[in-house]
N, C-alpha and C positions, 0 to 999 in steps of 0.2 A: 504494500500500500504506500504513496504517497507520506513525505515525512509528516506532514502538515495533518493531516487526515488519521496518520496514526495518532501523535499528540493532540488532535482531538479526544480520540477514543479514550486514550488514559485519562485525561481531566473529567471525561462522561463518566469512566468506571468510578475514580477516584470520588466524586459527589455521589454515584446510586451506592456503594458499595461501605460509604464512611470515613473514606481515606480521608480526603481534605476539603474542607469548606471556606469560601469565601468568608472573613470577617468580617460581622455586621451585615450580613445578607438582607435581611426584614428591611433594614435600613439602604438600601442601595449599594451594599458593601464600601469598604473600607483601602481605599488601592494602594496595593502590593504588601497587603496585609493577608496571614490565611491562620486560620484554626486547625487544628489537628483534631479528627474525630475518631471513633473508638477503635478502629482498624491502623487509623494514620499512628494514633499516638502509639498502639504498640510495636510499630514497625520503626519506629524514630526511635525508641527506648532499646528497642534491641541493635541497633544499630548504634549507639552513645556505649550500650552495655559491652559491647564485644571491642570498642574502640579501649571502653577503659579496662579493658579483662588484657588485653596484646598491649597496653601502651604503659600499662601502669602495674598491676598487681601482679603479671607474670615477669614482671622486671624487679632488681633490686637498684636499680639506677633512677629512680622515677618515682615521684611522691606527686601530690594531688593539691590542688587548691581549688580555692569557691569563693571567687572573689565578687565585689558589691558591683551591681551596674551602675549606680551613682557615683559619678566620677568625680574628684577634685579640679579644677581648671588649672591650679599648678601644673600637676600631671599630664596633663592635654597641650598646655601651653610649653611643657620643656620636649614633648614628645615629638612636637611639631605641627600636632593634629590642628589647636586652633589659629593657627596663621596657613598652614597648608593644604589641608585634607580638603581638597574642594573638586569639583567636575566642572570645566567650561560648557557655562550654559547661553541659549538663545533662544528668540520668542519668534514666533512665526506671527509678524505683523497681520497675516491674510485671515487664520483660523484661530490666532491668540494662543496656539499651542507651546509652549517651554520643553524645552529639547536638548538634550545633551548632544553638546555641536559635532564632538569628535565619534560619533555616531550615524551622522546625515547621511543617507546616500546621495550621490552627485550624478548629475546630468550634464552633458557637457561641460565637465568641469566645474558644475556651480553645484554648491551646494544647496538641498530642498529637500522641505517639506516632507516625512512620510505619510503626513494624514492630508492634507490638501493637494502636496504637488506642489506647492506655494513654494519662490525664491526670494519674494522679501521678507526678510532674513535680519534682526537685526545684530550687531557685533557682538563676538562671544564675550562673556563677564562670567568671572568667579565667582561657582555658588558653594562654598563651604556645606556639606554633609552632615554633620554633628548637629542631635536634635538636644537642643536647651531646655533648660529649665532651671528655676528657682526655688533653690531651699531656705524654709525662713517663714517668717511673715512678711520681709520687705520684698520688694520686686527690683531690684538696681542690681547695677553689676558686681556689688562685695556680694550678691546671693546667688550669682550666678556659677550653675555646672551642668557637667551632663551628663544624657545617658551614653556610655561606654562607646564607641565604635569599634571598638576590636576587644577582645579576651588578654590581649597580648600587656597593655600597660599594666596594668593589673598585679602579672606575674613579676613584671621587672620592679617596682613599685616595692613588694614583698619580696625581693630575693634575699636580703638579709635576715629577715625574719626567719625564712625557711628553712635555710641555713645553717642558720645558731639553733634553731630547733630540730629539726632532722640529721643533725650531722651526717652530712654528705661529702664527698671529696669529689670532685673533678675525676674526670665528667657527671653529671647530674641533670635531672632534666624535673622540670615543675609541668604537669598538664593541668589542662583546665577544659571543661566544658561549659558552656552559658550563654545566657542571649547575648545579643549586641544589636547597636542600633544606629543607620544611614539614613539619613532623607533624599533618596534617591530623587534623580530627576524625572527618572522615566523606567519605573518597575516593568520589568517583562519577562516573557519566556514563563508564565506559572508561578514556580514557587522556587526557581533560578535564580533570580532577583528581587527582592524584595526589600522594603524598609526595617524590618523585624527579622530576625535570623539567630540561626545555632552558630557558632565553632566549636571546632574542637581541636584544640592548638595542644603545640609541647613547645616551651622552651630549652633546649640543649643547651645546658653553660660548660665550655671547654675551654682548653686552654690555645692561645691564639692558631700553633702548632697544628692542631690537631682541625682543626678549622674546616678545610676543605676536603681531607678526608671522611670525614663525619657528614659533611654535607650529601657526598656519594653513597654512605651507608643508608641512610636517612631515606633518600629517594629508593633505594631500592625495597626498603621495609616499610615504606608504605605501598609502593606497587603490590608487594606481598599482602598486604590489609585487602584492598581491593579484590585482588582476586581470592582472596578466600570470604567472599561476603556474596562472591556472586558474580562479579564484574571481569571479562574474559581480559585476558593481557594483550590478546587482537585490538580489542577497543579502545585502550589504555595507550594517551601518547605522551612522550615527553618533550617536551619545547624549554630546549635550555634559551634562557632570557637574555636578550642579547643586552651589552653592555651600556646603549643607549637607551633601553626602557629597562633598564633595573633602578632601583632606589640608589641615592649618592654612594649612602653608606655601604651596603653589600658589597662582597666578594664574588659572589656567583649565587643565582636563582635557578630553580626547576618549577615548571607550569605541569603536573599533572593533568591532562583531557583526556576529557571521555565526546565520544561520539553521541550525542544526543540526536532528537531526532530533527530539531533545528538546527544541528551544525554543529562544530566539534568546539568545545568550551572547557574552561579550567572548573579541575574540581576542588585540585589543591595545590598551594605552593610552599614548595622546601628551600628556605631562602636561609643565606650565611648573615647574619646582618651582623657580622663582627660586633665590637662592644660599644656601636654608639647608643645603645636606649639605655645602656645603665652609667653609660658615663654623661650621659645627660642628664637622667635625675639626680645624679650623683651634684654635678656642677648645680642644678636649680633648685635642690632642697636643703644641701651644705653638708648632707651625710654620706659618712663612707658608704661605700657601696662594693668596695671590693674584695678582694679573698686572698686569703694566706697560706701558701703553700708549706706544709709542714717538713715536705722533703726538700726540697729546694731553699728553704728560708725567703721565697720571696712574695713580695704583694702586688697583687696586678687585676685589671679589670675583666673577669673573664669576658670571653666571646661567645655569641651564642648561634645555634643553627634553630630554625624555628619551622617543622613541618604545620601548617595550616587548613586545616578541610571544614568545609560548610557542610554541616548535617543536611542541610533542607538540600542542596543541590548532588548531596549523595544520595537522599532520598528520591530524589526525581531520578537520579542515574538508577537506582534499582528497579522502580517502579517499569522504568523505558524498557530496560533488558529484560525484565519479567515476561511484558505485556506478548501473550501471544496468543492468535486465532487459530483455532483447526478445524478441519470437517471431520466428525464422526458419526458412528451409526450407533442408531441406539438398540433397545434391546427388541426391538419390531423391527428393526429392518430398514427402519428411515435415519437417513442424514439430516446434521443437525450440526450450526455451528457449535463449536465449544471454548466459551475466553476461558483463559489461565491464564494467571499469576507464578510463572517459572521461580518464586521465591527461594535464595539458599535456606535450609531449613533450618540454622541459625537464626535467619534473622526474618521469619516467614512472621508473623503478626499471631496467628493461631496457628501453635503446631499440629492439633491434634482436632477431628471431629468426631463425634460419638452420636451414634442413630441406632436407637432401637427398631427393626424393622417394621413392628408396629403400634402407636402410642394407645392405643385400648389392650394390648396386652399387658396384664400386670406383672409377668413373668419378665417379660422383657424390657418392658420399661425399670422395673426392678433393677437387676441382672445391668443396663446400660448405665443408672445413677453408681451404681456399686465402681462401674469401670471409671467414669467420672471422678469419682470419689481418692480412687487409688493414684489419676493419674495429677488431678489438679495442685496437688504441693509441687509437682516437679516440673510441671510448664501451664502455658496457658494452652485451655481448651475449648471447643465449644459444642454445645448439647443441642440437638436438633432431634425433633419428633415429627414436624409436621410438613405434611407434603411425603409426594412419590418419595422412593432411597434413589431414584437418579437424579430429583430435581435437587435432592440437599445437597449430593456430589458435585453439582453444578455448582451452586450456591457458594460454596468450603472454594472449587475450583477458581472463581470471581476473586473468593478472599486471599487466593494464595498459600493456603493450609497442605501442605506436603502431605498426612497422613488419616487418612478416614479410618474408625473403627466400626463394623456392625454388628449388633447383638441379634442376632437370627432365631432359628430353632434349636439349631448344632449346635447353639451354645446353651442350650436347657438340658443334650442330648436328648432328647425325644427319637431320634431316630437312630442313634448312634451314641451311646454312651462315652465310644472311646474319645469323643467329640465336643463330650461336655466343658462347660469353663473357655471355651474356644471361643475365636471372633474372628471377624474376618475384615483382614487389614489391604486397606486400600491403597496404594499408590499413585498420590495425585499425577505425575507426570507422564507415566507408562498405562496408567489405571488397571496396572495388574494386580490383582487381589493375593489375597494364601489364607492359610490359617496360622491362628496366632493363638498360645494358651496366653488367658490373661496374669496369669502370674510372671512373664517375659515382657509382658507390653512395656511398665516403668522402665527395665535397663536396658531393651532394644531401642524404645523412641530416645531416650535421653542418649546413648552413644549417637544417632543419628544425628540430633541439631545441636551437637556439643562444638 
């Protein structure tokens, strides 16, 4: 299908199915704003969860923080954020449209309009990103701060603190997961771009030495992230940043892309930004900031490598690879499309669904809460009775759920004793069935989406 046509279909799936909802919908929505719904929120949570399970607790190099989105303006201001962080913007005189300039398509070499066509055009001007606000009861600029733009000041901000509290040595690395917030000029692409957003950042502090090594590790250990989430290394590109769009400061940058179905875009980037964010708080707060090498006897600023990834636009790169149609025939004889949700079962939303084959049986309905019961400590599941057992398979397949359970007759043994305790487990992707005794189901599913 058409790429356009495809990302249709997942934004249709993702509203029938729960993934993700416009904010403020009642209200005419809220632009480049989105809520996460009961499907969406567990697919984002297991996707933060596995990020902090490989980036932090299976590491002894890597401690955790949870730092405030209310930001200090000092912090912003020694960062560079409030004199720089901006996007040249321009107003389309014809439609009143505001447009982020370095974005126009051009026609004959003139830049225009994408909503009118329109070339009067007026000169670009700096529109500073950072959404303000006022802490206090006064409104003037000693109350002025903001919400966060990045995870990253945060970590540098606290690196002494974590320090003298975790004792670590070189290399060390601080992660963090949290919202953050842009006033974008022109949200797009779903939930690609937006004003509200996840990261989920690490800061590496090394020593200077070690720097562009560490950079190369770095890129490759996350490529490794990626592909064990789901995301093919086929799809997976890296664009080293060339020297004229990298930041002053950096050494060398990596632009991880994925193939979306608008066009290939970053998802994450692994940037050396040597030691100028802590020798800048350092000069603009007046406190040390740097570390003492107990083997060396010496003191110096570490440097850092910083991998970077947006939840929501990982989110979207799952959902895109998931999404897939097929024709199948059902248990008559007729063809029938069938969507699936190709999810790793890691990080599938519902791993498991349980259907008694029919809800006025008391047997079985029984017998299905009982399987319920055993599996829900160890993952999330979902209980469905009503409707055909093809239409629920269907349903589970929408959601992305790897593994169906059915509570049948064989599993009452009625006809078959040796049969009893039995179910019959479904495979979303192949939709090849077996028997399962339920006493295997806990440590079969859990090795599967481990």
């Amino acid at each position: 299908m058409p790429d356009s046509q495809r990302m249709e279909k997942i934004v249709s799936l993702c509203k029938r199915r729960g993934f993700i909802f416009q904010a403020s919908e009642i209200y005419g929505g809220l632009n480049g704003v989105w809520d996460y719904g009961p499907l969406g929120v567990e697919l984002k949570r297991n996707l933060k969860d596995y990020w902090w399970r490989v980036m932090v607790r299976e590491r002894d190099d890597v401690v955790g923080l949870d730092g405030a989105i209310l930001t200090h303006r000092a912090a912003l201001k020694a960062s560079g954020h409030e004199d720089t962080f901006s996007d040249p913007m321009v107003d389309c005189r014809t439609c009143k449209a505001r447009l982020r300039a370095d974005q126009l398509p051009e026609k004959n070499e003139v830049a225009q309009c994408p909503n009118c066509g329109g070339k009067d055009l007026t000169e670009a001007r700096a529109f500073n990103l950072m959404l303000r606000t006022n802490l206090g009861a006064s409104e003037d600029e000693s109350s002025l701060a903001y919400l966060r733009p990045e995870t990253a000041q945060s970590i540098f901000v606290q690196f002494k603190n974590v320090l003298d509290t975790a004792r670590k040595k070189l290399p060390f690395g601080i992660a963090q997961i949290g919202k953050a917030f842009r006033n974008e000029i022109n949200p797009r692409n779903y939930i690609f771009r937006s004003r509200e957003f996840e990261q989920m950042e690490l800061e590496y502090f090394c020593r200077p030495e070690q720097g562009m090594e560490l950079l190369d590790y770095w890129l490759e250990e996350r490529l490794k992230f990626y592909e064990n989430i789901g995301l093919p290394r086929a799809k997976l590109h890296v664009l080293t940043v060339p020297d004229s769009d990298r930041a002053f400061y950096s050494k060398g940058t990596y632009d991880i892309e994925y193939d979306f179905p608008f066009g290939r875009q970053e998802l994450e980037g692994v940037a050396y930004r040597t030691d100028y964010d802590l020798t800048q708080h350092q000069k603009a707060s007046g406190k040390s900031l740097d570390y003492f090498d107990e083997e060396t006897k010496q003191r110096f600023i570490p440097h850092v490598i910083e991998p970077s990834a947006g939840v929501d636009r990982t989110v979207l790169a799952l959902l895109a690879e998931a999404y897939a149609e097929e024709t199948v025939t059902d248990g008559k004889g007729k063809s029938e499309t069938r969507i699936v949700l190709r999810f790793h079962p890691r990080i599938a939303p519902i791993k498991c669904g349980i259907f008694p084959l029919l809800k006025n049986n008391e047997q079985l309905v029984g017998k299905a809460h009982e399987v319920q019961a055993q599996l829900r400590p160890l993952m999330n599941v979902f209980y469905d009775e009503t409707g055909a057992i093809g239409r629920r398979y269907r349903r589970q397949d929408e959601a992305g759920t790897p593994f169906g359970i059915t509570v049948d007759f064989d599993s009452l043994g009625e006809r078959d004793p040796a049969l009893r305790d039995t179910v019959t487990l479904r495979h979303r992707d192949s939709m090849e069935q077996e028997r399962v005794a339920i006493s295997d189901l806990g440590s079969r599913l859990v090795r599967a989406i481990a």
